[in-house]
C-alpha positions in Angstrom: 26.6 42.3 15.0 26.4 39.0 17.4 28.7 37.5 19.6 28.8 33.6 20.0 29.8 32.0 23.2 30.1 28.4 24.6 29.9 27.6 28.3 31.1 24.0 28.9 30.0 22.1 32.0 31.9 20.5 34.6 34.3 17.7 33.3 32.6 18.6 29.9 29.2 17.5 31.2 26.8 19.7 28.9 27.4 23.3 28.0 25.2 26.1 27.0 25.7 27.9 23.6 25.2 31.8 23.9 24.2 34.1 21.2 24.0 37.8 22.3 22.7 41.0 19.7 25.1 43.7 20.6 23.6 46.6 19.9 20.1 45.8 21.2 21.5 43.2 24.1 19.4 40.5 23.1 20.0 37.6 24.0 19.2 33.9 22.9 20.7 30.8 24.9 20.3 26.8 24.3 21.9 23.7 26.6 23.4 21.8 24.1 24.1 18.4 24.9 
């Protein structure tokens, strides 16, 4: 089971893209552009 997030930078400047393993907490995370 994963959970996706997005994290968008100031004046939508960047962001960072989340991708968290629930069970096990793991967690993976990318700037995106």
């Amino acid at each position: 089971d994963w959970e996706i997030d997005t994290i968008a930078g100031k004046e939508n400047k960047g962001a960072i893209l989340t991708v968290t393993e629930r069970i096990t907490g793991c967690l993976l995370d990318e700037e995106v552009i």
